[in-house]
MARNU-737947 format. One record per residue (C-alpha): x, z, y. Coordinates in steps of 0.05 Angstrom, whole numbers, padded with zeros to 5 digits. Example, Ala and Ser with C-alpha at 12.3 -4.5 7.8 and 13.67 -1.06 7.14 Angstrom:
// residues 2
R        x        z        y
R    00246    00156   -00090
R    00273    00143   -00021
***
This chain:
// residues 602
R        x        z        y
R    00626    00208   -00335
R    00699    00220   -00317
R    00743    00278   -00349
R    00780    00316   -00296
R    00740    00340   -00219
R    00788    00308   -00175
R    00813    00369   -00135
R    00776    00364   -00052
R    00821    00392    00001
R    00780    00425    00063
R    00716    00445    00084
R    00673    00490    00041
R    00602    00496    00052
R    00546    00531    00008
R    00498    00468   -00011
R    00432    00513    00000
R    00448    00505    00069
R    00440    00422    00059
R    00371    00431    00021
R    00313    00383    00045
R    00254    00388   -00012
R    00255    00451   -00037
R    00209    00511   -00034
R    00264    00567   -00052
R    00319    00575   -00089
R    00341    00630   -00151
R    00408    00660   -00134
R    00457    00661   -00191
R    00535    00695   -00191
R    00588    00673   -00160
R    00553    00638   -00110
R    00513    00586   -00150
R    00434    00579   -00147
R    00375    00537   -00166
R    00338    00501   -00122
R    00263    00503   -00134
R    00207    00458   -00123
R    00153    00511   -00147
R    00130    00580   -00121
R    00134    00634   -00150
R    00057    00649   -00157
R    00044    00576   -00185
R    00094    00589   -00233
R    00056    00652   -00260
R   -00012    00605   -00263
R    00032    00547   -00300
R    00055    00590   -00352
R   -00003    00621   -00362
R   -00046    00617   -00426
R   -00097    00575   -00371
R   -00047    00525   -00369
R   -00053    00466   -00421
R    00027    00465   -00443
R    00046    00528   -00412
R    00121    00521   -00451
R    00136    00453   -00422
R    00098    00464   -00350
R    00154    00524   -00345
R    00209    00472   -00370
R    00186    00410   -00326
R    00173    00450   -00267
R    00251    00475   -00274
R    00265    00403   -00261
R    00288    00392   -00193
R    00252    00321   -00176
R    00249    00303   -00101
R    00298    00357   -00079
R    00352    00322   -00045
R    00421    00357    00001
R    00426    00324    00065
R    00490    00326    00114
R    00533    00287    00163
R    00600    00293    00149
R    00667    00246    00166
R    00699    00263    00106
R    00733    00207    00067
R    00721    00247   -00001
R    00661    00298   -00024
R    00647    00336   -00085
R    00596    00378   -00106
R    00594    00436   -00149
R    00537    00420   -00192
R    00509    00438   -00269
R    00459    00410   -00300
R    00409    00453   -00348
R    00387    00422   -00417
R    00342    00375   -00418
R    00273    00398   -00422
R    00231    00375   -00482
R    00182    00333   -00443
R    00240    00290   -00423
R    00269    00281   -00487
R    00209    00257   -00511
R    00195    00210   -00457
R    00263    00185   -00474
R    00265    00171   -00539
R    00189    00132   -00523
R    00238    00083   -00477
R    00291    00075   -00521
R    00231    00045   -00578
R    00220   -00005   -00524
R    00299   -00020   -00509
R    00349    00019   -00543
R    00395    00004   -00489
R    00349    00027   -00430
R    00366    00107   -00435
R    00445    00100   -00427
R    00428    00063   -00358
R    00387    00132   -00329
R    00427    00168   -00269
R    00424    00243   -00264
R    00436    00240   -00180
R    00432    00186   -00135
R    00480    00179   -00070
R    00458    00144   -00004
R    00510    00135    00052
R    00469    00113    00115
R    00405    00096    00076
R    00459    00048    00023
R    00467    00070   -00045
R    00537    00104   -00058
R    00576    00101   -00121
R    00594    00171   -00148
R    00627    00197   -00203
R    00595    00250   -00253
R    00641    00301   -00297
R    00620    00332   -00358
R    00593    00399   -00327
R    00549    00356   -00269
R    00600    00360   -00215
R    00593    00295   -00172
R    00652    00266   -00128
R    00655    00217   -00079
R    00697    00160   -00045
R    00672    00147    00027
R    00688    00069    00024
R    00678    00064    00101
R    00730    00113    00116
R    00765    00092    00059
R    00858    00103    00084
R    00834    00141    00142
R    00870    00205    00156
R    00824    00275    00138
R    00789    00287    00207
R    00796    00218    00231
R    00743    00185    00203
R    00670    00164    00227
R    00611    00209    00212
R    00568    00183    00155
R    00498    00218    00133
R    00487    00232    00061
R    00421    00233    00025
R    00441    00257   -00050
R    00380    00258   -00093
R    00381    00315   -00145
R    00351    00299   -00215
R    00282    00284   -00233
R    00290    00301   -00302
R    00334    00354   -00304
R    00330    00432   -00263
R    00408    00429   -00240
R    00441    00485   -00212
R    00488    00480   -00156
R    00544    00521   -00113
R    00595    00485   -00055
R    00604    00417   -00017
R    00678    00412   -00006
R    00698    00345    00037
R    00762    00327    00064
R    00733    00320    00132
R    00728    00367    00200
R    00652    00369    00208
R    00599    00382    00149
R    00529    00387    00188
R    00462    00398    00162
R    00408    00334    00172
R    00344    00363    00209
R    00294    00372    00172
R    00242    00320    00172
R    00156    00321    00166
R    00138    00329    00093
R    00103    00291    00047
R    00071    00336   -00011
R    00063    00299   -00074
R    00024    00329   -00132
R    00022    00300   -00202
R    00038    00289   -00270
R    00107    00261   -00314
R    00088    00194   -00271
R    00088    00232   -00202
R    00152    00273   -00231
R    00192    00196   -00242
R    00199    00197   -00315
R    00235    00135   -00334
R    00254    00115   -00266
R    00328    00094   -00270
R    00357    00141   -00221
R    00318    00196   -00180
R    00316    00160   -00113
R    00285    00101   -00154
R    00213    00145   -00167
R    00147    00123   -00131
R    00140    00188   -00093
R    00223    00184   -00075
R    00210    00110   -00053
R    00142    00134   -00011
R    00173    00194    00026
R    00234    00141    00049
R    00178    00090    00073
R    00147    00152    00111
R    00220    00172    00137
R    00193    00237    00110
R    00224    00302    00065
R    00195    00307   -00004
R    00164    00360   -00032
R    00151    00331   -00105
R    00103    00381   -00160
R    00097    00329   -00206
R    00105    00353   -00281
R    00101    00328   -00340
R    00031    00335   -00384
R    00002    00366   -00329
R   -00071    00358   -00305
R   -00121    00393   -00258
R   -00100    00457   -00259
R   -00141    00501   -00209
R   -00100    00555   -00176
R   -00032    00523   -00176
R   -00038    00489   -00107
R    00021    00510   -00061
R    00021    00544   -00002
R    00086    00518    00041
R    00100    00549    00104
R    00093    00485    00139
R    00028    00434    00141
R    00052    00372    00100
R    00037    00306    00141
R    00000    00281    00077
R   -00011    00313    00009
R   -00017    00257   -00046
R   -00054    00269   -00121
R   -00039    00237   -00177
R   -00062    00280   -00240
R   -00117    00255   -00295
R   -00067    00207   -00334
R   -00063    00261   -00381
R   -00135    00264   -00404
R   -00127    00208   -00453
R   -00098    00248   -00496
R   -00127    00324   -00487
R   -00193    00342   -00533
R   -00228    00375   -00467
R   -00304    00370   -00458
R   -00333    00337   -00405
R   -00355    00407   -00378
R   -00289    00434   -00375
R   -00255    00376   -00340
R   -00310    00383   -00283
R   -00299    00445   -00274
R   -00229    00449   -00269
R   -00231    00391   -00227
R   -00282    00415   -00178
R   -00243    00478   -00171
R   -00181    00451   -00158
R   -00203    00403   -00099
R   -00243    00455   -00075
R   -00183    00499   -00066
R   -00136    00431   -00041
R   -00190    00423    00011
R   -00185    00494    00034
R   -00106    00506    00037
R   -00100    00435    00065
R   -00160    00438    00122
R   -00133    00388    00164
R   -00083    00340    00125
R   -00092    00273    00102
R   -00113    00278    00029
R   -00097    00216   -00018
R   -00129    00218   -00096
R   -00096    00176   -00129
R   -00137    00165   -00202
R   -00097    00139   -00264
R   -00055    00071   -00268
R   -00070    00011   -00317
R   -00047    00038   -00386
R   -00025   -00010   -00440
R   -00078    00008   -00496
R   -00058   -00044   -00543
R    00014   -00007   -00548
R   -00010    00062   -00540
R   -00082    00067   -00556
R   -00122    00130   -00525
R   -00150    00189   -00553
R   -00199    00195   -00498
R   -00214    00138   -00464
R   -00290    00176   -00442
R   -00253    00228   -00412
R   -00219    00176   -00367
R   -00274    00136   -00339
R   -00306    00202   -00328
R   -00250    00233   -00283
R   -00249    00155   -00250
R   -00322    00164   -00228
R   -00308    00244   -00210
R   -00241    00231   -00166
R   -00288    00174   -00128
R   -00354    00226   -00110
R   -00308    00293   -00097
R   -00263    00252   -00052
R   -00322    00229   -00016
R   -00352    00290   -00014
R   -00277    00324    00012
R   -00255    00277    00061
R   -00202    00256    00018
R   -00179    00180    00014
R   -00197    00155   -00059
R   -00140    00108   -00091
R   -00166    00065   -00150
R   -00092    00076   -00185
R   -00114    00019   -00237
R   -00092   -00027   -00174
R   -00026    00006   -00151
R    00013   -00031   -00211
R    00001   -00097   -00247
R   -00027   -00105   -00308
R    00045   -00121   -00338
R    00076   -00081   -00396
R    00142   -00108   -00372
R    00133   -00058   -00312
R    00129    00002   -00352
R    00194    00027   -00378
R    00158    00044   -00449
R    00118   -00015   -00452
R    00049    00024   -00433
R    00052    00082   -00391
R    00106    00101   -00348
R    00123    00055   -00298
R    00207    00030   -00295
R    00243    00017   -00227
R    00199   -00044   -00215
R    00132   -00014   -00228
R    00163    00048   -00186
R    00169    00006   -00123
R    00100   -00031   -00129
R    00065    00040   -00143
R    00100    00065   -00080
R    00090    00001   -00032
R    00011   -00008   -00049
R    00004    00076   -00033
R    00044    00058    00032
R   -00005    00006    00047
R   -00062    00050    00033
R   -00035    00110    00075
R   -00016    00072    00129
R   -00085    00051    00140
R   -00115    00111    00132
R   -00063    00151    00175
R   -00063    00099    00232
R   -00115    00082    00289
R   -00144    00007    00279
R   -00129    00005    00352
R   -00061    00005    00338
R   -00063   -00031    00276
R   -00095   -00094    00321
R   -00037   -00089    00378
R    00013   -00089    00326
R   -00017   -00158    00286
R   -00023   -00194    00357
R    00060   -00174    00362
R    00067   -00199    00293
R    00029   -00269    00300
R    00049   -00282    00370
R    00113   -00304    00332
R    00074   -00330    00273
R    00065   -00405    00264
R    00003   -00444    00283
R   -00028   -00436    00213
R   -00044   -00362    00235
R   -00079   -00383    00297
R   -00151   -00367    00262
R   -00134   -00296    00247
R   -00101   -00287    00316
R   -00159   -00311    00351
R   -00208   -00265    00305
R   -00168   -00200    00331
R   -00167   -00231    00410
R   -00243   -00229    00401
R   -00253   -00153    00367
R   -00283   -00185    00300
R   -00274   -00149    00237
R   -00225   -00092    00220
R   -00147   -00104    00208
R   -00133   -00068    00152
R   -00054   -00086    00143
R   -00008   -00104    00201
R    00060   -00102    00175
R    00122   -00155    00182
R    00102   -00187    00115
R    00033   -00184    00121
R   -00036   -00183    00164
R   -00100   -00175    00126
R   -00173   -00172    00174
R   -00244   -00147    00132
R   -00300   -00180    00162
R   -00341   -00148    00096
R   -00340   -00194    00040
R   -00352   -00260    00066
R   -00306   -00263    00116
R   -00234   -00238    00093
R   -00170   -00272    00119
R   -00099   -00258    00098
R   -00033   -00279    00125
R    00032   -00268    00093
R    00102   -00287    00091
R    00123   -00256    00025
R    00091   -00267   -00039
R    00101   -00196   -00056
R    00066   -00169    00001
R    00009   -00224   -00006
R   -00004   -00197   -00077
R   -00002   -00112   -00056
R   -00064   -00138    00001
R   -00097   -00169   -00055
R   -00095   -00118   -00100
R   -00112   -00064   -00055
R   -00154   -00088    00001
R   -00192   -00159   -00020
R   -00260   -00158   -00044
R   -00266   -00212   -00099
R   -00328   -00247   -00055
R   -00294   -00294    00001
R   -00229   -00297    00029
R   -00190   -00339    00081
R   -00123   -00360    00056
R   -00076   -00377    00115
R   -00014   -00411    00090
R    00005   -00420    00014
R    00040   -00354    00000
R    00001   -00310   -00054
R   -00051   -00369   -00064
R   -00033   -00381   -00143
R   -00048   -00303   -00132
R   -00111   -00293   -00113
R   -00127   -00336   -00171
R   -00103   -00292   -00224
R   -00123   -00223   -00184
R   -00182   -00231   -00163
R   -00210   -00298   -00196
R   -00221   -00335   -00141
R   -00223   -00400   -00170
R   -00255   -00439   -00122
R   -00212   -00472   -00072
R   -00227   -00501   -00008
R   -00182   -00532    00033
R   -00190   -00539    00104
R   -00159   -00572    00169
R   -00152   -00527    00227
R   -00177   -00554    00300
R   -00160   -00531    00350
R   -00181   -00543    00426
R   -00121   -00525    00460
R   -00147   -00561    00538
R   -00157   -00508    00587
R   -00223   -00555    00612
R   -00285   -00571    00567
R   -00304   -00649    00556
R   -00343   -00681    00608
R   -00423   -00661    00590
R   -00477   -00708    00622
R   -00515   -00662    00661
R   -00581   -00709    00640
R   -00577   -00671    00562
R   -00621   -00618    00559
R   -00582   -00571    00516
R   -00609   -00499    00509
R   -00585   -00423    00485
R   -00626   -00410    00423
R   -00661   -00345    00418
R   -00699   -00312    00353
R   -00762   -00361    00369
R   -00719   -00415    00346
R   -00700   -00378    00268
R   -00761   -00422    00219
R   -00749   -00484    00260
R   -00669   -00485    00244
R   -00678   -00469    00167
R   -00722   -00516    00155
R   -00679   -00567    00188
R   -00620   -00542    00167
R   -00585   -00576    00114
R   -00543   -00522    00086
R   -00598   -00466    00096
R   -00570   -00423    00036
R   -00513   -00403    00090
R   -00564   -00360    00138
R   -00582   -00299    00085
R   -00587   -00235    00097
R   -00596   -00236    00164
R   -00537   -00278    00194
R   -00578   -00332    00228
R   -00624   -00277    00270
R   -00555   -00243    00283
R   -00533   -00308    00320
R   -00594   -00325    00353
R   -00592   -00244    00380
R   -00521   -00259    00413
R   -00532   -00317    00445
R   -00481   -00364    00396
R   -00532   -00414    00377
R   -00545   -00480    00420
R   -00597   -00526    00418
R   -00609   -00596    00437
R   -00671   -00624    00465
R   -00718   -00689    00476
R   -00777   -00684    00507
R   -00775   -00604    00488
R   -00773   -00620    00414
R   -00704   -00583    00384
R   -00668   -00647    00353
R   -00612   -00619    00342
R   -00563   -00551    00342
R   -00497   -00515    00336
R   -00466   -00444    00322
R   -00413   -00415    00294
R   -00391   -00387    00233
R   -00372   -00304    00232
R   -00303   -00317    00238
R   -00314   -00353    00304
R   -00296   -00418    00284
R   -00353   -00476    00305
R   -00416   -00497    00250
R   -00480   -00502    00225
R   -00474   -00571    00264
R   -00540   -00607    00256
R   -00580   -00671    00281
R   -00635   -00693    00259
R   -00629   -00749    00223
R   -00677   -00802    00264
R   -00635   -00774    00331
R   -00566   -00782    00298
R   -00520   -00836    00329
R   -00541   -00816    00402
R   -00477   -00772    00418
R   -00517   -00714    00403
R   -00470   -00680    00360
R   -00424   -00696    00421
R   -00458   -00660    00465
R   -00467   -00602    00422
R   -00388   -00594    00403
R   -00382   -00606    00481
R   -00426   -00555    00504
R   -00403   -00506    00452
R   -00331   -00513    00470
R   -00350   -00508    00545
R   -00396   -00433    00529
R   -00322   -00410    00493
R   -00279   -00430    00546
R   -00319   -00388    00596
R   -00315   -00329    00552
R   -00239   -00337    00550
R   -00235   -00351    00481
R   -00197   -00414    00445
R   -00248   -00459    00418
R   -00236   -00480    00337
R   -00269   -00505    00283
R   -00250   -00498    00206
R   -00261   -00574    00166
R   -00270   -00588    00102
R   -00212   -00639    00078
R   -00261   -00689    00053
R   -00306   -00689    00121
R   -00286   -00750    00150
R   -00341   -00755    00203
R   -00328   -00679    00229
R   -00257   -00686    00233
R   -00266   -00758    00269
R   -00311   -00726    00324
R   -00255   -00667    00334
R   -00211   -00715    00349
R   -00249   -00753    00398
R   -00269   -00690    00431
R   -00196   -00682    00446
R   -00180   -00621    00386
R   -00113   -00621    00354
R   -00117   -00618    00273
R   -00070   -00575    00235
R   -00065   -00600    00163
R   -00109   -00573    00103
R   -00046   -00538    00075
R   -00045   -00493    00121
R   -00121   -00462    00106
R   -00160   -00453    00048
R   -00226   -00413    00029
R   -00228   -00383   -00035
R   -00292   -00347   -00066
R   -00294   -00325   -00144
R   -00356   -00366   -00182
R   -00403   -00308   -00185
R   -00404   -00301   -00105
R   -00408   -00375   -00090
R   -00448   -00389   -00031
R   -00436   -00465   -00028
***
């Protein structure tokens, strides 16, 4: 902090009229105020005797996390009048718990952040609160002649602050619109404790990715408190939950904690009819450095959160996913996630909401974009989407993840860090389809998928099918067909559960014929790629597998789609007969199927 609030010459403007986040404000003399994040009746019901902690509900809830003052000015200096209230006990504990796991960690913490045009801004704080700023870009430039710049300053998350002018040196000081909002309602996680600066919280970093205002109840200790929802005057575009951390530690019977859960859904449901609902349930806690009190409690609001969310409409979030199992993420060492936690927290919920708040239809036009520019190594899950299979789940720039159900996953990503936020949220640890190398050590340690599969990729890229002799006699299999192919079928333990009658029902199965006994027959595998290639073995060396790959490429041509077929690396005879057949092979680097030991299917 400096010593002396360099003096502004210029415009004056009240900073109430430049607040995005807030739900009211508490007028104070001589023309300072509060801004507040919590209504007046929730305040009543939080520092009530039904409330838990009611002393520190009253104290976090003065706090003014997510709260931010928002202009566009072309000033080449601003300051703003601000004072910051003590710091409430909750804090100060939380504190001290992060300066037992680095003792240099607290001096690094930032009151305020600044963002010029979506950049962080370097301000100066004086010993009452008062922030001033350089504008570097209009840096020598006379007052009034500079370019318009939008500010974004982020009030603290730890703190309640009270606040009176903007003064800037420019001619114009105007108010940024105000945006949708997203509603976020939590505990001392939700609230940002021990994120490094208030911008730096999960919710902070979520409402930027949504290009939405904030409206952030998150306070420290709390839990399910029924009758402490808010009522804002305008529909949120998503509300977001993140209580039940605190359960570890409270001595609450099993019956209580229902109820007051129940309840306080019940009433989210009712003020929120018709907004997205997200419940997120507790992160990965570090029990070996902070053991619970609890732990029943916990896997009983886990298995709670999951059946009243169903039973809402609400989208469940398994929170033990939306951070690593990684001490170093946690600014304490166990609970309370530090700047890097904060940003994997708030990119895995982004993931998730994105999916649930978009169409799939949209979703699917938007991965085509993407992988039109992709390399060839996407060209399975590009195809997948061209034909309608499976569900794309993520179709961002860094990432494009299709669920098939179990057996038939298939990820593509650029970044390593996006590869591993699919994987956490989105993979089930059954089957998955690896295309490329990025996240692959990953999968391995997330999900346990330690068996590895490499594959080469062919690809008939001819717009005419190989020349068939019209003499074969090479048939569409229907259901008839089903015992004869198992019991021919070399790798019969593929066709559970009903996958070979599927098939057979949509016409993908061919069969060859001599004399009208079935010697020999093709499919395809649900991803669309060409198998369950078989002749039998006294017909073999007659160009019947040929004809099969021939007549199967021929039957996808005239459907419009791009024949291919997936190869194991060590299958010299398959990939040989690609080849001759006129496919182009992609090397096994750039495909591999994974599958964890206890859903094996080989």
């Amino acid at each position: 902090m400096a010593d002396q609030l360099p003096k502004v010459q210029g415009m004056h403007a009240s900073a109430r009229d430049y607040l995005h986040g807030a739900v009211g404000i508490e007028r104070l003399r001589g023309g300072w105020f509060q801004p507040l994040r919590f209504q007046p009746q929730q305040m009543r019901f939080l520092g009530s005797v039904a409330a838990l902690h009611p002393g520190q509900f009253r104290g976090m809830a003065a706090c003014a996390s997510g709260i931010t003052l928002e202009f566009v000015t072309d000033a080449s200096t601003v300051s703003i009048g601000a004072r910051l209230m003590p710091a409430p006990q909750g804090t100060r504990f939380v504190m001290g718990e992060v300066a037992k796991a680095d003792a240099d960690l607290p001096d690094l913490f930032e009151d305020f952040s600044v963002e010029v045009d979506g950049k962080a801004q370097p301000y100066r704080q004086y010993p009452d609160g008062s922030l001033y700023m350089d504008v570097e870009a209009n840096a020598g430039r006379l007052p009034g002649f500079g370019d318009p710049h939008t500010f974004r300053v982020w009030l603290p998350a730890l703190t309640g602050v009270e606040l009176s002018e903007i003064v800037c040196d420019g001619s114009l000081i105007e108010p940024v619109p105000a945006r949708r909002t997203l509603l976020v309602l939590g505990d001392s996680i939700a609230q940002g404790y021990a994120a490094s600066a208030p911008a730096n919280t999960w919710a902070a970093r979520l409402a930027k990715a949504f290009d939405a205002d904030l409206v952030n109840q998150g306070i420290g200790a709390q839990v399910f408190q029924p009758f402490t929802v808010p009522r804002l005057s305008e529909s949120p575009f998503a509300v977001v939950v993140a209580y039940g951390e605190n359960y570890r530690y409270e001595n609450l019977s099993f019956s209580r904690i229902e109820s007051d859960i129940r309840a306080y859904l019940a009433e989210l449901a009712s003020v929120f009819e018709d907004v997205p609902v997200f419940i997120v349930s507790p992160l990965w806690h570090n029990e070996q450095a902070n053991p619970s009190s609890n732990l029943e409690s916990l896997a009983f609001v886990q298995l709670l959160l999951e059946e009243l969310s169903a039973e809402h409409g609400f989208c469940f979030v398994d929170g033990s996913h939306l951070i690593d199992a990684d001490p170093a993420l946690f600014a304490d060492g166990y609970e309370h996630p530090a700047d890097a936690g904060m940003a994997i927290v708030a990119d895995r919920l982004a993931l998730v909401m994105n999916g649930w708040l978009t169409d799939e239809s949209e979703r699917r036009e938007r991965a085509l974009e993407l992988l039109a520019k992709a390399p060839m190594t996407a060209f399975p899950l590009a195809e997948q989407i061209r034909r309608g299979i499976g569900e794309v789940r993520v179709a961002d720039d860094r990432s494009i993840f299709l669920y098939d159900g179990p057996y038939n996953q298939t990820l593509y990503a650029s970044d390593r860090h996006a590869a591993r936020d699919v994987l956490s949220m989105f993979v089930d640890p059954a089957t998955l389809c690896m295309l490329g190398r990025v996240g692959l050590r990953d999968a391995q340690y997330i999900l346990g998928m330690h068996r590895l599969t490499p594959c080469y990729l062919a690809v008939y890229e001819k717009s005419e099918p190989p020349a068939l002799d019209p003499k074969l006699d090479i048939r569409v299999l229907d259901g008839s067909f089903a015992d004869a192919i198992r019991e021919l079928y070399t790798g019969v333990a593929h066709l559970g559960g009903g996958a070979l009658e599927a098939l057979l029902d949509e016409g993908k199965m061919l069969g060859a014929f001599e004399k009208d006994e079935l010697v020999g027959f093709i499919g395809e595998h649900p991803e669309g790629a060409f198998g369950l290639l078989e002749v039998v073995p006294e017909y073999r060396r007659r160009k019947w597998a040929s004809a099969l790959l021939a007549a199967k490429i021929a039957q996808h041509l005239a459907r419009g789609f791009v024949p291919w077929s997936e190869i194991w690396a060590d299958n010299a005879a398959s990939l040989k007969l690609h080849e001759e057949l006129g496919f182009t092979l992609y090397p096994s680097e750039g495909m591999t199927f994974m599958n964890t030991p206890a859903y094996d299917q080989a």
